[in-house]
C-alpha positions in Angstrom: 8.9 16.0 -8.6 5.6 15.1 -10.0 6.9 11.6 -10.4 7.0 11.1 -6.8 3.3 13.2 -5.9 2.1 10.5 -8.7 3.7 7.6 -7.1 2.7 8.4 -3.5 -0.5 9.2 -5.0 -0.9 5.9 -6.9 0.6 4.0 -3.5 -2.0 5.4 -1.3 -4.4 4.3 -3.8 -3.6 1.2 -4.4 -3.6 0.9 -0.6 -7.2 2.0 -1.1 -7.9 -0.2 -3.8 -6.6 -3.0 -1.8 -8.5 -2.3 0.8 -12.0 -1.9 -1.0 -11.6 -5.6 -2.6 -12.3 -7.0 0.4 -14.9 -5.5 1.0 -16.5 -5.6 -2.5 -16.3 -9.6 -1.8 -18.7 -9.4 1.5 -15.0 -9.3 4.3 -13.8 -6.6 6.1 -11.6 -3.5 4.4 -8.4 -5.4 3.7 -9.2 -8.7 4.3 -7.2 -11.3 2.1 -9.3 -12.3 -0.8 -6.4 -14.5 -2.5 -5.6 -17.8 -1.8 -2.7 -18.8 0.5 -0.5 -20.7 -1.7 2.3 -23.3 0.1 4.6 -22.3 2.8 7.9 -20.6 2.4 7.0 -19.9 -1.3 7.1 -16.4 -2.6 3.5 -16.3 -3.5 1.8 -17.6 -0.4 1.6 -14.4 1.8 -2.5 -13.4 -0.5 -3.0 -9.5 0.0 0.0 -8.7 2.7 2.7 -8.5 -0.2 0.6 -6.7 -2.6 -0.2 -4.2 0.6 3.3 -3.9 1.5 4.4 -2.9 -1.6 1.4 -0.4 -1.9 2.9 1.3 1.6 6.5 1.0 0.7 5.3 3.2 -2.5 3.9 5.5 -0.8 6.0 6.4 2.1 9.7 6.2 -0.2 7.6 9.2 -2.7 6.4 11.1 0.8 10.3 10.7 1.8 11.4 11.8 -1.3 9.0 15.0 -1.3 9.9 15.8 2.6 13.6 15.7 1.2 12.7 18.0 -1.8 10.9 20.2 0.2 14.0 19.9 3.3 15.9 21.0 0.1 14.3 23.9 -1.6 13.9 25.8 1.7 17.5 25.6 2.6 18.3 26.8 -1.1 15.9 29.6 -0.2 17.6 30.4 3.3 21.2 30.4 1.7 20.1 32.7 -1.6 18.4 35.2 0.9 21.4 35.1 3.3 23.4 35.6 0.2 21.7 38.4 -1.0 21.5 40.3 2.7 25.5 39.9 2.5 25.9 41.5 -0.6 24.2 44.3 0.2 
């Protein structure tokens, strides 16, 4: 599962990095630095896309490592409940 650690890790950076542009430029954390481009076209959201797929990065890799970790502690409940009724 280090795939997903290095994907949430690389969302919530880029969530970070995002964040720090604005800044850098002289705005507030976040702020949009790109320009709006025309309405109803893809590209004329600036930042908020770019942001939204940071997030979506993030929290689908901390879903899939809440699920792995759901997971492995069942598998650990049914071996040791296993083992106690062999016995």
């Amino acid at each position: 599962m280090r795939v997903a650690e290095a994907a949430e890790g690389a969302g919530a950076g880029s969530i970070i990095l995002l964040g720090t542009v604005g800044v850098v430029v002289g705005s507030a954390f976040l702020a949009n630095v790109l320009p709006l481009g025309q309405l109803g076209r893809l590209a004329s959201g600036g930042l908020i896309p770019l942001i939204s797929v940071a997030v979506g990065l993030a929290v689908a890799a901390g879903v899939a490592l809440v699920i792995r970790a759901f997971v492995a502690e069942a598998l650990a409940i049914r071996r040791i409940r296993h083992a106690e009724n062999e016995t």
